[in-house]
N, C-alpha and C positions, 0 to 999 in steps of 0.2 A: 263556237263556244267561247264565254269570256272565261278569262285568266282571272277575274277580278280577285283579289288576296283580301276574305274576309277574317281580321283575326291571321290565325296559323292557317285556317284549310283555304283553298281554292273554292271557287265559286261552284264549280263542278263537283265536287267533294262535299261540299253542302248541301247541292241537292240532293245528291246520292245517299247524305248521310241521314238527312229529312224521312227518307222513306225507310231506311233502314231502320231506325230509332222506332218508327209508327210498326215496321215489320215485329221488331221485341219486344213492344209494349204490347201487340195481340197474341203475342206466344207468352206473355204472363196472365194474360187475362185468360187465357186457355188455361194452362197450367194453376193460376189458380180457383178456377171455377171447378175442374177434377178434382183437385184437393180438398174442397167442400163437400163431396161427393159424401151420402152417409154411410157410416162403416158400421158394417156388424157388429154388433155384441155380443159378448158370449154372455148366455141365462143364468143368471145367479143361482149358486151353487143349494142345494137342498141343507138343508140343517141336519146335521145329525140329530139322531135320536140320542137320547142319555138311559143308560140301562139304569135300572132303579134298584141294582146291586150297585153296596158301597165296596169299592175296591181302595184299600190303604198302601199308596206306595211310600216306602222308608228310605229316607235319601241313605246311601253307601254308609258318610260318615255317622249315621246316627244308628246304624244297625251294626258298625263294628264297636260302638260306645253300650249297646247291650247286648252282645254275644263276649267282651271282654270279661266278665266277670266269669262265665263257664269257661272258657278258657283257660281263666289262671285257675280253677280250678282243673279242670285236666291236666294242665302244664304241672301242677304241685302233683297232684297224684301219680303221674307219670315219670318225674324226678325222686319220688319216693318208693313208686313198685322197682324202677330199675338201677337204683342205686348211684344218683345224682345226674345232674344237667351236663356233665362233661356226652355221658351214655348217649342220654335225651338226642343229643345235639348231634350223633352221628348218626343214630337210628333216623333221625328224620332228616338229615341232610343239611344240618343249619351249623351256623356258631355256635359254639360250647357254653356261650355267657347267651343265648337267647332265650333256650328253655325258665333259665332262674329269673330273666327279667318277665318273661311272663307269665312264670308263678308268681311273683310280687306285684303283679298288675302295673308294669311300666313300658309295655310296649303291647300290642298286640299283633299276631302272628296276621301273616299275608292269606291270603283265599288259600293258596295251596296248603302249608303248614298249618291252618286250618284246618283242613281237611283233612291230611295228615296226624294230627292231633287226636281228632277225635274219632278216625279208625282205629289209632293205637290205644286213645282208651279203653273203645270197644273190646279190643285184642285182646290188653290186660285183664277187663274183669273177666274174663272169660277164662282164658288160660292160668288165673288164680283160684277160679272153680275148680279145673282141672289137678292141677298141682300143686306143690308147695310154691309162694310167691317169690323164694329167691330161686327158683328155678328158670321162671318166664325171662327175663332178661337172657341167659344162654340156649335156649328156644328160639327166639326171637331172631337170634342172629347165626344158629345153624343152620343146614341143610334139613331138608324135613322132605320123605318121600311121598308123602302124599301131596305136595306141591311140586312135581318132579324136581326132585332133587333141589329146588330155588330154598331161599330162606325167606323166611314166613316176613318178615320184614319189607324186603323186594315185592314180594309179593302184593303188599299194601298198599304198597306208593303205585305198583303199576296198577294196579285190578278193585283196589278197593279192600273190605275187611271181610267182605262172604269169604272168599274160598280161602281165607286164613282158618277165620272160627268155622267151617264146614274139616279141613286137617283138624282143626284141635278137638270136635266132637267126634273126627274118627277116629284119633288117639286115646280118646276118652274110649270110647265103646272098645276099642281093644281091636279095630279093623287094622289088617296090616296091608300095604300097598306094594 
């Protein structure tokens, strides 16, 4: 075998390296003739159908911009059956200055207080059917045994405004519990 020193390699190392080099150039021509290989497709998706009901969705901000205006109405009515927004603001679990700002239409109440709002409206015209209306504010915040013993108030925030105004039409009819 010659030593001959081609460059850096040995003579021996060149041949060797000759057949290696022809060795990787047919493991790329393998490698990429497989990669040509054709790939599946997935089948284009069917079109939905469009129902030919017009459904209107209201973006968030532009439905609490027209539900604000019944609000400050409830928020007024409700500072005025219960004898100011200080009342308001603990019957429904808020700041004492929120009820007056959303009577005045400067803020509007969040989804819950909302909701709260106008069960308690519900509440009051009811319960001003029933009674004198400076009565409803100390109702509101007793014990009342047709709601086991809870105050009609509590009762609101957890349950809603039925089983308030279902007490106050049994008090009406003269049911006792």
């Amino acid at each position: 075998m010659a030593t001959r020193s081609r460059g850096s390699r040995t003579a021996k190392s060149a041949t060797t390296g000759g057949r290696a080099l022809r060795d990787r150039s047919e493991a790329k021509t393998k490698k990429s003739s497989s990669a040509r290989a054709p790939v599946a497709r997935a089948a284009p998706k069917a079109k939905a159908k469009r129902s030919t009901k017009s459904t209107r969705v209201v973006p968030i901000a532009r439905a609490s911009k027209t539900t604000a205006p019944r609000s400050a109405i409830r928020a007024q009515l409700a500072v005025e059956a219960l004898g100011g927004p200080r009342r308001v603001g603990e019957l429904l679990g808020v700041a004492p200055s929120q009820p007056s700002r959303w009577a005045r239409g400067e803020a509007v109440p969040g989804p819950e207080s909302a909701r709260l709002l106008a069960d308690l409206d519900h509440v009051i015209a009811v319960a001003e059917q029933v009674w004198d209306p400076s009565l409803v504010a100390g109702w509101l915040r007793a014990n009342n045994p047709h709601l086991g013993d809870a105050r009609p108030i509590d009762v609101a925030r957890a349950c809603g405004s039925a089983p308030v105004i279902d007490a106050l039409r049994a008090e009406a009819a003269g049911a006792f519990a």
